[in-house]
mmCIF file of the protein (N, C-alpha, C, O) and its ligand, coordinates in Angstrom:
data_MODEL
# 
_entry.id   MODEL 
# 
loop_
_entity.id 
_entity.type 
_entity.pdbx_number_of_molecules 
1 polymer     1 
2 non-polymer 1 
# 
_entity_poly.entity_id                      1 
_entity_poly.type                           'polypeptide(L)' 
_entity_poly.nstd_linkage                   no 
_entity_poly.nstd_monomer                   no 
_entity_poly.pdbx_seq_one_letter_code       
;(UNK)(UNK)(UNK)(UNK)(UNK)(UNK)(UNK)(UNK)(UNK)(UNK)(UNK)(UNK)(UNK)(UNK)(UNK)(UNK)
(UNK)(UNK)(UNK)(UNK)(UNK)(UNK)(UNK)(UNK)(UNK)(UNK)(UNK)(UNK)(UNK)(UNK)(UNK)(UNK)
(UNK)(UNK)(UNK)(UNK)(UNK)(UNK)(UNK)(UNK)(UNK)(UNK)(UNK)(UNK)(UNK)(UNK)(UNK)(UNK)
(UNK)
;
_entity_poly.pdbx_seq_one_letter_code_can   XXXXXXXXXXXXXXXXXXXXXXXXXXXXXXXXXXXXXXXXXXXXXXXXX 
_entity_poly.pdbx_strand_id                 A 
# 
loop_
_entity_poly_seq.entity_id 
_entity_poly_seq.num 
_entity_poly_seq.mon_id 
_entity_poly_seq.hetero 
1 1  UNK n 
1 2  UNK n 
1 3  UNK n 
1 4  UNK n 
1 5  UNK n 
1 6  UNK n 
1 7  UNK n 
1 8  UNK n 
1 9  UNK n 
1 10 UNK n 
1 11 UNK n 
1 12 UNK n 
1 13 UNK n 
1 14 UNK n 
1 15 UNK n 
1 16 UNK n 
1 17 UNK n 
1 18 UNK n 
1 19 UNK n 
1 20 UNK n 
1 21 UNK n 
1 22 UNK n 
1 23 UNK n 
1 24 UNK n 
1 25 UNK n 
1 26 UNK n 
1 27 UNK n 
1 28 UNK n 
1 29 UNK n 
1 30 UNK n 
1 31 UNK n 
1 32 UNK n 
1 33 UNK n 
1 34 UNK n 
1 35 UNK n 
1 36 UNK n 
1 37 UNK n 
1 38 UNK n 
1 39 UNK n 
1 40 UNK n 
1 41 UNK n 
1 42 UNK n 
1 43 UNK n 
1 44 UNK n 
1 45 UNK n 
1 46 UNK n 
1 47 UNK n 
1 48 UNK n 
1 49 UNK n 
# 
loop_
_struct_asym.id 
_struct_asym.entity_id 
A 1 
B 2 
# 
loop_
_chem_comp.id 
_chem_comp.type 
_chem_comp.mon_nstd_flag 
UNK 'L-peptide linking' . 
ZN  non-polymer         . 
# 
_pdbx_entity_nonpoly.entity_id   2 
_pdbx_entity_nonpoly.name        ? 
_pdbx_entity_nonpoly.comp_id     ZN 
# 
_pdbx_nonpoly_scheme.asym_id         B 
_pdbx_nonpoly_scheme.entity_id       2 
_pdbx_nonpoly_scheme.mon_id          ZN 
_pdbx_nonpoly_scheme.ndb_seq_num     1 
_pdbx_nonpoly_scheme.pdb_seq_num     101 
_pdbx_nonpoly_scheme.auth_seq_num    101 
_pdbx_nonpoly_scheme.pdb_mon_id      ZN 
_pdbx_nonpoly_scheme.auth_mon_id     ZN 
_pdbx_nonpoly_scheme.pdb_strand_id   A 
_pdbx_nonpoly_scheme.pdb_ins_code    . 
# 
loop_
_atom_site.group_PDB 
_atom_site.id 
_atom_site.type_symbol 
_atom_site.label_atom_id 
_atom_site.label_alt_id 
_atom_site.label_comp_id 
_atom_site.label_asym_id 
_atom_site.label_entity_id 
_atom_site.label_seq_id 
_atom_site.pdbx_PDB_ins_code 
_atom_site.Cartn_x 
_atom_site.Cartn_y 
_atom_site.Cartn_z 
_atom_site.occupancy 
_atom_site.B_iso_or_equiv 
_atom_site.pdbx_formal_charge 
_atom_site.auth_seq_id 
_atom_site.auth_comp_id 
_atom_site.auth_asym_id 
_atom_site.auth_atom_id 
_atom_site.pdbx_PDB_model_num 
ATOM   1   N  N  . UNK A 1 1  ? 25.832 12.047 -16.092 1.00 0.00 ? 1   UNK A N  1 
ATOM   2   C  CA . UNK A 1 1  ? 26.985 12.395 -15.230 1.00 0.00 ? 1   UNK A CA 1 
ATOM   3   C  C  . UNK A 1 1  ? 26.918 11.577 -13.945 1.00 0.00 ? 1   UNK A C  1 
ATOM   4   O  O  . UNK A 1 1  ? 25.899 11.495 -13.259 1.00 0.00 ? 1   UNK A O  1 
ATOM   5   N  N  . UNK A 1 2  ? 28.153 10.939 -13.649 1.00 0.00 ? 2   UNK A N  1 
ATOM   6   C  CA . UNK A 1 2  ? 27.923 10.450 -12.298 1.00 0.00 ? 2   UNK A CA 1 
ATOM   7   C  C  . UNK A 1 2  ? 28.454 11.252 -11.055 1.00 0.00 ? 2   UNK A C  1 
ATOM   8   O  O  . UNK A 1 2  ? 29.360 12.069 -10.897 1.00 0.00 ? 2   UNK A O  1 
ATOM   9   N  N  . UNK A 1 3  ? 27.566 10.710 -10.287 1.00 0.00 ? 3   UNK A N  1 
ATOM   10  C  CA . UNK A 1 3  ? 27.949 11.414 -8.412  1.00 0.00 ? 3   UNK A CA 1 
ATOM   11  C  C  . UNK A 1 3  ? 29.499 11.995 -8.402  1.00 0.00 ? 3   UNK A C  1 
ATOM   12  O  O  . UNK A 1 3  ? 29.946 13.105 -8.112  1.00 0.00 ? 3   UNK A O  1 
ATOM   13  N  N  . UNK A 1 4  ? 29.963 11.086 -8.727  1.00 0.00 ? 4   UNK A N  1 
ATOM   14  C  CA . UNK A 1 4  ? 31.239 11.495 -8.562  1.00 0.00 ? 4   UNK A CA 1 
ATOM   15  C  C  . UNK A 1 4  ? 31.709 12.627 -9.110  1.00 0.00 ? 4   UNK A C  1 
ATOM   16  O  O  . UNK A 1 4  ? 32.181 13.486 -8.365  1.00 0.00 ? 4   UNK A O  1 
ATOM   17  N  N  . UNK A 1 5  ? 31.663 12.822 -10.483 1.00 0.00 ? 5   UNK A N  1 
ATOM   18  C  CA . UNK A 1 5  ? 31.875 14.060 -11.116 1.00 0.00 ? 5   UNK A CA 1 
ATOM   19  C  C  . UNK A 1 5  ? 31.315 14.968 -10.622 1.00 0.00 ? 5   UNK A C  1 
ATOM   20  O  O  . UNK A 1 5  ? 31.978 15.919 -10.208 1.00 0.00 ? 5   UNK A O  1 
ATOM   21  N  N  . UNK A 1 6  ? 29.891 14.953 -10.511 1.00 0.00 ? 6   UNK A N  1 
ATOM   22  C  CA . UNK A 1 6  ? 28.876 15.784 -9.514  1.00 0.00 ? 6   UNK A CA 1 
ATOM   23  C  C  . UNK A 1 6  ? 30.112 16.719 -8.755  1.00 0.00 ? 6   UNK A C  1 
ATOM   24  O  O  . UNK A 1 6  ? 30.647 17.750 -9.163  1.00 0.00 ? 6   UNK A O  1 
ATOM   25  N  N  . UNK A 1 7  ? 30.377 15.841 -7.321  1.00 0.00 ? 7   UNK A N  1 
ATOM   26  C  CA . UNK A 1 7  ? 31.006 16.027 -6.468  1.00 0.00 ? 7   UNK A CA 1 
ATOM   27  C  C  . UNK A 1 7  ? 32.228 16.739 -6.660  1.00 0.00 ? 7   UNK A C  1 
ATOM   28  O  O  . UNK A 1 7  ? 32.484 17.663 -5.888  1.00 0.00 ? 7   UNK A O  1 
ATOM   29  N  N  . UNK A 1 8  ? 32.894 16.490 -7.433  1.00 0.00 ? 8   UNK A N  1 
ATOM   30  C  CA . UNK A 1 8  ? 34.338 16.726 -8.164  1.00 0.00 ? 8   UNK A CA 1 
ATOM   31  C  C  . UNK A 1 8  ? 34.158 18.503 -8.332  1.00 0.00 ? 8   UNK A C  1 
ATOM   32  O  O  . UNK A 1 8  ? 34.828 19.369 -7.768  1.00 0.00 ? 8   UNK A O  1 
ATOM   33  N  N  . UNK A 1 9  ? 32.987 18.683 -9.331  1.00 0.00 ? 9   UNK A N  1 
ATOM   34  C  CA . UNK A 1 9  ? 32.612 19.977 -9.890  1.00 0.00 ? 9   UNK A CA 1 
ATOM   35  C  C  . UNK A 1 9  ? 32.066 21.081 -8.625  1.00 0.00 ? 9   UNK A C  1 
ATOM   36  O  O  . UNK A 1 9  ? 32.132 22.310 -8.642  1.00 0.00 ? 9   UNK A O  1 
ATOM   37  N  N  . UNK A 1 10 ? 31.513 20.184 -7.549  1.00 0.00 ? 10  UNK A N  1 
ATOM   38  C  CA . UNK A 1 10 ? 31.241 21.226 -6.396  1.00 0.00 ? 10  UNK A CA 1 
ATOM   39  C  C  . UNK A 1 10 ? 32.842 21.930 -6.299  1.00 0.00 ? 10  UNK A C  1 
ATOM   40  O  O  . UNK A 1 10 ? 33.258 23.074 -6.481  1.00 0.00 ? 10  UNK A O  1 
ATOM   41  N  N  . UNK A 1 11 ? 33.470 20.682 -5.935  1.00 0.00 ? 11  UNK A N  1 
ATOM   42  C  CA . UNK A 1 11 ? 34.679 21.236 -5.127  1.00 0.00 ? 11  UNK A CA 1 
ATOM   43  C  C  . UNK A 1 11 ? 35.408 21.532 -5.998  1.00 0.00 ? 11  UNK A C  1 
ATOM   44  O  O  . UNK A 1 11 ? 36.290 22.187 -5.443  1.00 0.00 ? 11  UNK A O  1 
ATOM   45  N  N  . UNK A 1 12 ? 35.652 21.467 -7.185  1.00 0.00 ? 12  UNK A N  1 
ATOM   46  C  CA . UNK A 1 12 ? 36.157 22.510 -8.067  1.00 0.00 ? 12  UNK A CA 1 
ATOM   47  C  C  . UNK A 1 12 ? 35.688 24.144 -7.880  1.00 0.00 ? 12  UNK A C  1 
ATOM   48  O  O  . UNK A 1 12 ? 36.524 25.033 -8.037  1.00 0.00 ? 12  UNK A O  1 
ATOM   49  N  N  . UNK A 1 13 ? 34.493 24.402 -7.584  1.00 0.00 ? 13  UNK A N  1 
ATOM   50  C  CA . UNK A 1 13 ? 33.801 25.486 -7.586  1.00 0.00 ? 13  UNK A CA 1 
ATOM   51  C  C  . UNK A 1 13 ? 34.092 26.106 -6.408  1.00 0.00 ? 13  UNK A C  1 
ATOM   52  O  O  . UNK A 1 13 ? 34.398 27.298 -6.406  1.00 0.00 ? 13  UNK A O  1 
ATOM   53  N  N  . UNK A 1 14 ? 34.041 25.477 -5.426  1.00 0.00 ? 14  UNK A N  1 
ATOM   54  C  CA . UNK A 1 14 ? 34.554 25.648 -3.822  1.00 0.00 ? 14  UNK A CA 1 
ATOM   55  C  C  . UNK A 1 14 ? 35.852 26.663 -4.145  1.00 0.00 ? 14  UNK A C  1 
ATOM   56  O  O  . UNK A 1 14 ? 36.006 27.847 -3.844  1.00 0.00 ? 14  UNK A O  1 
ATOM   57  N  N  . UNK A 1 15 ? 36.611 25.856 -4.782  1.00 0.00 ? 15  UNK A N  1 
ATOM   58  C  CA . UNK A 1 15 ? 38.388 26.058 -4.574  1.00 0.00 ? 15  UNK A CA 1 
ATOM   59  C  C  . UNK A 1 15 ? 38.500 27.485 -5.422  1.00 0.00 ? 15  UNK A C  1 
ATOM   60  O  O  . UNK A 1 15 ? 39.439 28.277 -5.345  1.00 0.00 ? 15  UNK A O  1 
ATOM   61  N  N  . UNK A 1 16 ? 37.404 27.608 -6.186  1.00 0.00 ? 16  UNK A N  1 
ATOM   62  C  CA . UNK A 1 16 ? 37.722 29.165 -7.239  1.00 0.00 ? 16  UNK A CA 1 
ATOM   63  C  C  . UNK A 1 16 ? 36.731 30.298 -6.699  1.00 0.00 ? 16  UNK A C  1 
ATOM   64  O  O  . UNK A 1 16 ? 36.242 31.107 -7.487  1.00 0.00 ? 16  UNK A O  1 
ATOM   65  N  N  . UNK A 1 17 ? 36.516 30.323 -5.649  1.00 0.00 ? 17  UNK A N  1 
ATOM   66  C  CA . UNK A 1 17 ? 35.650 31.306 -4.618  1.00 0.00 ? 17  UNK A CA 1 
ATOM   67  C  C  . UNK A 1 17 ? 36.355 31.588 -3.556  1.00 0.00 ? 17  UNK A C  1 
ATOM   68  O  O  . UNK A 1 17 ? 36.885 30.678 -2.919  1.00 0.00 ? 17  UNK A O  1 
ATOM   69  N  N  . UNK A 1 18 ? 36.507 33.177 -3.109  1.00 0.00 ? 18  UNK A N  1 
ATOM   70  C  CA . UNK A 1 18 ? 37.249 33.742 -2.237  1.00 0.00 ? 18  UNK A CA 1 
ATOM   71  C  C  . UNK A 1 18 ? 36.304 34.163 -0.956  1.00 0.00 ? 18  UNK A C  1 
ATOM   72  O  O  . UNK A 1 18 ? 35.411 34.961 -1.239  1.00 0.00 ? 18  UNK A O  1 
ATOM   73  N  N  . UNK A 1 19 ? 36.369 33.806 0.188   1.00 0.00 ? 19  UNK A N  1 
ATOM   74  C  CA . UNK A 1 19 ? 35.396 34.667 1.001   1.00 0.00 ? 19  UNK A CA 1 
ATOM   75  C  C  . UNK A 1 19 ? 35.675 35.426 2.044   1.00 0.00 ? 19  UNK A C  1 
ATOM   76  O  O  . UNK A 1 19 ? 36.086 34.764 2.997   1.00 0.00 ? 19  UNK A O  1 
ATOM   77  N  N  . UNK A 1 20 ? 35.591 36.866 2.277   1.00 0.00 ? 20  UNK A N  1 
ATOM   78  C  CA . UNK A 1 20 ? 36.028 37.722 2.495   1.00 0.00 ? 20  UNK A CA 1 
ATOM   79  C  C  . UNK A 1 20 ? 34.757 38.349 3.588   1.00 0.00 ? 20  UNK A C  1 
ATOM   80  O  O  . UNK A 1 20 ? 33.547 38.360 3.365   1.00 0.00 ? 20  UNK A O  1 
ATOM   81  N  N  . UNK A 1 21 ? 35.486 38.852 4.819   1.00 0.00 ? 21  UNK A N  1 
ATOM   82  C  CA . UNK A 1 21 ? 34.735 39.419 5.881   1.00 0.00 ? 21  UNK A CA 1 
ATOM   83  C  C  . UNK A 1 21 ? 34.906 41.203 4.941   1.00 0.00 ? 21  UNK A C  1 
ATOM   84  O  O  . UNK A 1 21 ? 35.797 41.785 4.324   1.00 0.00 ? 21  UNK A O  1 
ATOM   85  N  N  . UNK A 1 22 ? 33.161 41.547 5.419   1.00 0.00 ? 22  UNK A N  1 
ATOM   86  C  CA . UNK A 1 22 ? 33.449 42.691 4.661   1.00 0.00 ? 22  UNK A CA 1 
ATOM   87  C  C  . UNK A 1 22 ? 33.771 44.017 5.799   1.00 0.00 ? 22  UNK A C  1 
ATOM   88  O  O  . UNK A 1 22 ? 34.139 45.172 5.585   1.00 0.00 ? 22  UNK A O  1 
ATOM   89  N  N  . UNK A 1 23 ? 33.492 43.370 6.931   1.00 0.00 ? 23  UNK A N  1 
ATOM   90  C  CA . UNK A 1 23 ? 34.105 43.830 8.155   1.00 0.00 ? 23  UNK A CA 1 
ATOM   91  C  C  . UNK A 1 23 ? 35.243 44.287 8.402   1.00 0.00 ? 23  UNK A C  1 
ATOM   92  O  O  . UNK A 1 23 ? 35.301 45.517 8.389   1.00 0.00 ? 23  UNK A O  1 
ATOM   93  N  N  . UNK A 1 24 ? 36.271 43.689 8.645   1.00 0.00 ? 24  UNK A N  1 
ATOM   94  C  CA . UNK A 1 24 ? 37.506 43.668 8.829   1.00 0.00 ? 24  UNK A CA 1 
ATOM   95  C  C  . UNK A 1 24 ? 38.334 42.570 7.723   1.00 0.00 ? 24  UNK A C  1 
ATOM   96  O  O  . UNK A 1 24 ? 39.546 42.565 7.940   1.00 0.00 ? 24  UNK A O  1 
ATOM   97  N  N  . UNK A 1 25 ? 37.953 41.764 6.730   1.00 0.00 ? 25  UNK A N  1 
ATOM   98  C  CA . UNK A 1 25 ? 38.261 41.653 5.674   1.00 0.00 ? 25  UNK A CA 1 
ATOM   99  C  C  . UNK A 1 25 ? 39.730 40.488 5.656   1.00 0.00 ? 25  UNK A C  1 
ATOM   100 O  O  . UNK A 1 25 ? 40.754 40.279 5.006   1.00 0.00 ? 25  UNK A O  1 
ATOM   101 N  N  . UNK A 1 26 ? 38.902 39.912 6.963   1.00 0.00 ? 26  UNK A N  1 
ATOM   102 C  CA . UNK A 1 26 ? 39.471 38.516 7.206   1.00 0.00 ? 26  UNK A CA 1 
ATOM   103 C  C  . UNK A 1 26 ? 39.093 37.615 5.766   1.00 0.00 ? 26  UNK A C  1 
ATOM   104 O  O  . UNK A 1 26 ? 38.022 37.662 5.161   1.00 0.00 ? 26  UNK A O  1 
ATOM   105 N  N  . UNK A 1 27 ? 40.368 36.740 5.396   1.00 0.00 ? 27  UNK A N  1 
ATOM   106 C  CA . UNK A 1 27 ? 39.738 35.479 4.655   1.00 0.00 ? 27  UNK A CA 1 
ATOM   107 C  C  . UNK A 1 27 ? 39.152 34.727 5.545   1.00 0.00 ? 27  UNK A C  1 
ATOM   108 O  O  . UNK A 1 27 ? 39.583 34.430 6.659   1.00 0.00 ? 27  UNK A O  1 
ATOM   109 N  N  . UNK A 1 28 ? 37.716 34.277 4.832   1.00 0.00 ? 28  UNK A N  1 
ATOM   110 C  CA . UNK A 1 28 ? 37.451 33.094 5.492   1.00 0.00 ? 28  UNK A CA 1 
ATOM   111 C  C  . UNK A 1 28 ? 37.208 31.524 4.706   1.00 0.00 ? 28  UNK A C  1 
ATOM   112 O  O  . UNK A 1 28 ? 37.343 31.219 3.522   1.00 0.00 ? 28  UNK A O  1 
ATOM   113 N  N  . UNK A 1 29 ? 36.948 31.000 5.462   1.00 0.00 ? 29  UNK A N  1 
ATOM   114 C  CA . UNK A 1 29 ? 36.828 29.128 4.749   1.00 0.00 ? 29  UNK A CA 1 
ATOM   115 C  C  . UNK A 1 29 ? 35.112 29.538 4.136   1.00 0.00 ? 29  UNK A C  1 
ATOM   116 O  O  . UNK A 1 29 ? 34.293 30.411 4.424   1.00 0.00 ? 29  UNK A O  1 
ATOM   117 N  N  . UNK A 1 30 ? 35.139 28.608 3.353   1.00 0.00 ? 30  UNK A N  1 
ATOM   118 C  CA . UNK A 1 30 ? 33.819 28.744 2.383   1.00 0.00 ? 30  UNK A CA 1 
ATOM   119 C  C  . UNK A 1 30 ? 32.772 28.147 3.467   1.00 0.00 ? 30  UNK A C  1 
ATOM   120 O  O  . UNK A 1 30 ? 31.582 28.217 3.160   1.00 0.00 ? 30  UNK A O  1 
ATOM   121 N  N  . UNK A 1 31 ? 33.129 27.548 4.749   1.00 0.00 ? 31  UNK A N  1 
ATOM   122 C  CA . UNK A 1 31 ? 31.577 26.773 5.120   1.00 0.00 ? 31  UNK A CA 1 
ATOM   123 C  C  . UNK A 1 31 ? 31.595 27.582 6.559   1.00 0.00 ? 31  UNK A C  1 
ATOM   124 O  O  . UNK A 1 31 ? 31.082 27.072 7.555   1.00 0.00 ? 31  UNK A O  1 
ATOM   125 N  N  . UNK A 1 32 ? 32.337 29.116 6.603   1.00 0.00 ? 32  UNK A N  1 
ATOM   126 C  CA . UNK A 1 32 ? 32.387 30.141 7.353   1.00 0.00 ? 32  UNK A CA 1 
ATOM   127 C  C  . UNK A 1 32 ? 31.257 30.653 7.261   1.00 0.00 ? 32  UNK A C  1 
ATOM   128 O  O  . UNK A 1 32 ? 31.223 31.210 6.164   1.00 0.00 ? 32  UNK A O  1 
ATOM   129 N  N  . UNK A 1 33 ? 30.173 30.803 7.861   1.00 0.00 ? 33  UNK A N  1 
ATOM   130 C  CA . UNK A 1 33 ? 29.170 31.926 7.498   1.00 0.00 ? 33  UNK A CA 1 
ATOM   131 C  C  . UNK A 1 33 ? 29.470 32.779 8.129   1.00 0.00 ? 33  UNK A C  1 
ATOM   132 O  O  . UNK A 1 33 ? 29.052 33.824 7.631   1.00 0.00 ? 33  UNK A O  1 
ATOM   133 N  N  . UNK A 1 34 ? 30.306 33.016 9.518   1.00 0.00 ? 34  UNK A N  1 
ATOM   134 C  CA . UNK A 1 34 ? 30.484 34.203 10.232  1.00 0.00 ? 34  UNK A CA 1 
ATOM   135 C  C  . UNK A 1 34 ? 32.115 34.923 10.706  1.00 0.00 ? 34  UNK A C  1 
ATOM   136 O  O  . UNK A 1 34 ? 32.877 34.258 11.407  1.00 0.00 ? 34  UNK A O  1 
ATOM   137 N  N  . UNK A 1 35 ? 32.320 35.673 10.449  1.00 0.00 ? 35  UNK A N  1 
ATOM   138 C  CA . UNK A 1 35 ? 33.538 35.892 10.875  1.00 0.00 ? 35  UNK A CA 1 
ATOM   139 C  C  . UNK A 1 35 ? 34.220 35.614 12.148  1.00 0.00 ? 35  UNK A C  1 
ATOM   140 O  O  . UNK A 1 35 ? 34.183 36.606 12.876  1.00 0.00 ? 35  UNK A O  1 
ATOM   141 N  N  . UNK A 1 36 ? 34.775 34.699 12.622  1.00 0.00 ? 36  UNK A N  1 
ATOM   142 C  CA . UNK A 1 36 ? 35.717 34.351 13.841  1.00 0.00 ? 36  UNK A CA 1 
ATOM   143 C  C  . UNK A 1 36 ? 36.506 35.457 14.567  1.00 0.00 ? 36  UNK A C  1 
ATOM   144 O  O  . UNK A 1 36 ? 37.213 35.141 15.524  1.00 0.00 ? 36  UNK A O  1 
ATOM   145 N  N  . UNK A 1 37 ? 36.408 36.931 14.099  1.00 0.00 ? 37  UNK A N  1 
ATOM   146 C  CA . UNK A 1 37 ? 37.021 37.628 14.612  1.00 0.00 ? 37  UNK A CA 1 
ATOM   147 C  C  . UNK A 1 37 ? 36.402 39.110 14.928  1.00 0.00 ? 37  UNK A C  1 
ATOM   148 O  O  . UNK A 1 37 ? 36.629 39.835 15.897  1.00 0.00 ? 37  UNK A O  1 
ATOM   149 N  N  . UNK A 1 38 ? 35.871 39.245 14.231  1.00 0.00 ? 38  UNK A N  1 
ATOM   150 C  CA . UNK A 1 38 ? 34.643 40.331 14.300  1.00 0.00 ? 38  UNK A CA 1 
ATOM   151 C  C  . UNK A 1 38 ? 33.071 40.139 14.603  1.00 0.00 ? 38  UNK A C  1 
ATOM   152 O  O  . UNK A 1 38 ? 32.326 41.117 14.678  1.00 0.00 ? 38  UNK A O  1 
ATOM   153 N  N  . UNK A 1 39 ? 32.571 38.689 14.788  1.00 0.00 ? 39  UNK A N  1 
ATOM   154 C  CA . UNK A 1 39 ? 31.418 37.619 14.643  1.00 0.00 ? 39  UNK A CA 1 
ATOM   155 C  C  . UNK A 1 39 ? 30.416 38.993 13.616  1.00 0.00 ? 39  UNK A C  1 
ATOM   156 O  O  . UNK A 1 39 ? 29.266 39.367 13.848  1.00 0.00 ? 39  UNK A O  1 
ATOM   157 N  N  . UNK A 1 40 ? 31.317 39.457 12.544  1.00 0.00 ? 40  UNK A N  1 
ATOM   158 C  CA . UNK A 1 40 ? 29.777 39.726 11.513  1.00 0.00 ? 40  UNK A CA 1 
ATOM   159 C  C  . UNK A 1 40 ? 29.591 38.333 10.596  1.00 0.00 ? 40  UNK A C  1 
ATOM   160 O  O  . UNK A 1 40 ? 30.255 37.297 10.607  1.00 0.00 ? 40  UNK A O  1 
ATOM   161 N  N  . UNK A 1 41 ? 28.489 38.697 9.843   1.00 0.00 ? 41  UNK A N  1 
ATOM   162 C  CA . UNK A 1 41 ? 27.817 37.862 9.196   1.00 0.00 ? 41  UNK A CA 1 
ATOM   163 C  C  . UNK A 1 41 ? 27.889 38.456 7.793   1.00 0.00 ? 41  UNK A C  1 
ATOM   164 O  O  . UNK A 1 41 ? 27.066 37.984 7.008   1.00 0.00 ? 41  UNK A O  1 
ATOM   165 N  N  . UNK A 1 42 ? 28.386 39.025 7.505   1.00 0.00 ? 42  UNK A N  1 
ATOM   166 C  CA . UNK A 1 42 ? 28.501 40.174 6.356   1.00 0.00 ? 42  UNK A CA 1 
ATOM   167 C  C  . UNK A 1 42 ? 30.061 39.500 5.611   1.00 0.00 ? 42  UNK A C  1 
ATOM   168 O  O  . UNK A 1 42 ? 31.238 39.812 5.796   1.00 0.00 ? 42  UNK A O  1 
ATOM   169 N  N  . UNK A 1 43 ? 29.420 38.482 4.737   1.00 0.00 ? 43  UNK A N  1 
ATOM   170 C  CA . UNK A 1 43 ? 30.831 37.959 4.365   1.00 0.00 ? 43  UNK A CA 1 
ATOM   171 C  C  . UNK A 1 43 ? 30.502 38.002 2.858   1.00 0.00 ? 43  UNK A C  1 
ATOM   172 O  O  . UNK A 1 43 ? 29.348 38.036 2.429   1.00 0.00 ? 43  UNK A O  1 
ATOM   173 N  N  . UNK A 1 44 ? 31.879 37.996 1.906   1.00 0.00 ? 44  UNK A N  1 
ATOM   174 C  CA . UNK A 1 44 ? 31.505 39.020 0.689   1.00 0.00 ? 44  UNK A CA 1 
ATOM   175 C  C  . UNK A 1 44 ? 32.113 37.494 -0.231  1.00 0.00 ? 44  UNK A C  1 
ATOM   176 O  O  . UNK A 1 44 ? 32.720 36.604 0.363   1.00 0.00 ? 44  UNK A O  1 
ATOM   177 N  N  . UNK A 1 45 ? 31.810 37.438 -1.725  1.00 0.00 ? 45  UNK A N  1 
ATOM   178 C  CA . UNK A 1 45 ? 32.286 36.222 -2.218  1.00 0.00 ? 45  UNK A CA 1 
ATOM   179 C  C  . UNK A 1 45 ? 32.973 36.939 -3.534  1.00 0.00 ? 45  UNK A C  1 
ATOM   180 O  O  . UNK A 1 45 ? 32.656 37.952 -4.158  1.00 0.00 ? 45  UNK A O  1 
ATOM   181 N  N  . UNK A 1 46 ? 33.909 36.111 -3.675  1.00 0.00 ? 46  UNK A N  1 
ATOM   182 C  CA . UNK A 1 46 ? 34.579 36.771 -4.743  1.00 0.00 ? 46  UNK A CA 1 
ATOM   183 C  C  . UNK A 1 46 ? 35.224 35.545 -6.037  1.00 0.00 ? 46  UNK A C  1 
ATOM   184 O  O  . UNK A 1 46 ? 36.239 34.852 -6.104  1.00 0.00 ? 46  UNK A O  1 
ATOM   185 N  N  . UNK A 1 47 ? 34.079 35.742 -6.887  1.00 0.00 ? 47  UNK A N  1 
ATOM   186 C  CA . UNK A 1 47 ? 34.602 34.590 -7.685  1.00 0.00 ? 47  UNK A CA 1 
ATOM   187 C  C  . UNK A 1 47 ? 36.063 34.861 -8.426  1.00 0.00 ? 47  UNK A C  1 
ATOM   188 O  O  . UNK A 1 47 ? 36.284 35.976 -8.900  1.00 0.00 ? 47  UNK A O  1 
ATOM   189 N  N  . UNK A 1 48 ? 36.916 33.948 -8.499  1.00 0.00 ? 48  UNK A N  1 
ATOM   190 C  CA . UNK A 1 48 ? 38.345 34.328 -8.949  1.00 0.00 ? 48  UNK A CA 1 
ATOM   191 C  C  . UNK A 1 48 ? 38.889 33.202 -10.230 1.00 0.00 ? 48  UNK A C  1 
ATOM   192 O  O  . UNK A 1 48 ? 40.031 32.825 -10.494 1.00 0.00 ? 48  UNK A O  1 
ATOM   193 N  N  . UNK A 1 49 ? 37.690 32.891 -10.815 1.00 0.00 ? 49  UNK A N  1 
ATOM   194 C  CA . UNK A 1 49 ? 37.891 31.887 -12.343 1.00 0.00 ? 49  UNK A CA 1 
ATOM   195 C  C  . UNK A 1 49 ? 38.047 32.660 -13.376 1.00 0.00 ? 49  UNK A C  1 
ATOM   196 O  O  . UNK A 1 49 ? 38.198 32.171 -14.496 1.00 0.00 ? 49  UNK A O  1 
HETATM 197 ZN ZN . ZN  B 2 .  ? 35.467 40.254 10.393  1.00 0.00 2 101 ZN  A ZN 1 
# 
């Protein structure tokens, strides 16, 4: 397999993952580790494939 595909398949994987403050249950961006609005760290993943 080359890099490229590699790469391709991350961000395929990226795009079918939901991430969810379990706080107040903000969406967040996948390279979010913390919530921007509540600053928890308690963020929930929700695969959606
Ligand atoms: Zn939050």
């Amino acid at each position: 397999m080359s890099l490229a595909d590699t790469v391709r398949r991350w961000l395929d994987d990226d795009a079918a993952v939901i991430y969810e403050c379990r706080e107040c249950g903000t969406a967040l961006d996948s390279d979010e580790l913390m919530c921007p609005f509540c600053g928890s760290t308690d963020v929930s993943e929700y695969d959606v494939r």
